[in-house]
N, C-alpha and C positions, 0 to 999 in steps of 0.2 A: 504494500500500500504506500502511496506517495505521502512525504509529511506532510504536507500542506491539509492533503484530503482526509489523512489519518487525525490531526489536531481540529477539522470540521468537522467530522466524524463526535470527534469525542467531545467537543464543546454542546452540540444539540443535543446526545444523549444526558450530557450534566444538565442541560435548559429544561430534561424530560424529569430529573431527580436519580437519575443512574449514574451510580459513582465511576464513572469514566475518566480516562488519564492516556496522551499521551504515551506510548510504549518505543524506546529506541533500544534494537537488541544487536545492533551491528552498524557499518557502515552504511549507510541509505536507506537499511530496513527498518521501516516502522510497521506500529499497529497499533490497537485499543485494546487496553486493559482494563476489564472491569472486575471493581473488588467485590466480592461476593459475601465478605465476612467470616469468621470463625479461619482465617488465614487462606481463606480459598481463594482463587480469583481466576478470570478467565481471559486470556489473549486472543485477540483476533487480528488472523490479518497479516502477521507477523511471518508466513512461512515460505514468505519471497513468490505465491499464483499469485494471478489473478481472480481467483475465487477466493470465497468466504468459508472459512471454521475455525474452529477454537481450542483451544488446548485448555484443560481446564486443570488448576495445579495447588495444592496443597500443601504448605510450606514452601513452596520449589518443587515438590514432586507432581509429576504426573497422575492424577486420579483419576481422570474422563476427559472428555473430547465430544466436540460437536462437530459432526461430518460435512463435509462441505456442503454447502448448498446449491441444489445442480440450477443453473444459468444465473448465479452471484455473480460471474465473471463481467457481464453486462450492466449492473445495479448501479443504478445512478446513485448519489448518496443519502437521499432520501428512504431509498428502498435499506439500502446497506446498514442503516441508524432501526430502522422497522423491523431487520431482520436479528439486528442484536438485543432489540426491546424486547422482541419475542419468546428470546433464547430460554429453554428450561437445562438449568443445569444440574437437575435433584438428583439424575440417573447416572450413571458413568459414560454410556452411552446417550448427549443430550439429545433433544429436539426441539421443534418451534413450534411452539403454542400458537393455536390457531387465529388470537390477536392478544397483541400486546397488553399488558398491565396497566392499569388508568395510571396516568403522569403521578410522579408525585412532587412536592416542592423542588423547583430548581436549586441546583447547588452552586457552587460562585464557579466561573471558569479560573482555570489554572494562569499563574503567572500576572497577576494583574496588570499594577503598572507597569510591571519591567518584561512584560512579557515579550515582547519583540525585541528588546534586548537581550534576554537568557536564550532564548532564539537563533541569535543571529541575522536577525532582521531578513531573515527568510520568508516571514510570512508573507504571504498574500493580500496586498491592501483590498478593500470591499468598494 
């Protein structure tokens, strides 16, 4: 996922109440991470396709995984945010809930003021 679209990604899902973050796990590779709580949290996005699933990790360990989503490789970002709001990750093996969870309070986006500067003023002006 591109940073640009992976930090838009993750900004609407925090404006939805989904603790979403930025993920950088290598040289150009980004993705969304969201914290799930009790130390779980789930990555997306991160495995260098162009399609969408999730690794789902426990401490750092691998516990379950959400399989890709067949024609994610197309999803504009809108669908891409819909598809992670959907995500059930109760099972080891996740799936998507047939619709999302009602919103819940937005959360602050990440980096306030200095956020184009911890950046690198890579963002993308609007």
């Amino acid at each position: 996922m591109d940073e640009n679209r992976a930090r838009r990604v993750a900004d609407a899902l925090r404006d939805r109440g989904v603790d979403a973050h930025l993920e950088s796990t290598g040289i150009d590779v980004y993705g969304v991470r969201i914290v799930l709580g009790a130390g779980r949290e789930a990555v997306w996005g991160n495995e260098g396709t162009s399609s969408l699933a999730a690794e789902v990790l426990l401490d750092g360990d691998l516990v379950g995984f959400i399989p890709e989503i067949p024609g994610s490789d197309s999803f504009d970002e809108a669908q891409v945010v819909d598809a992670i709001a959907r995500a059930d990750y109760r099972e080891p093996v996740g799936r998507e809930l047939p619709q999302a969870p009602p919103p819940g309070p937005p959360l602050t986006r990440e980096g306030g003021l200095f956020r184009r500067f911890l950046g690198g003023f890579r963002e993308e002006s609007n």
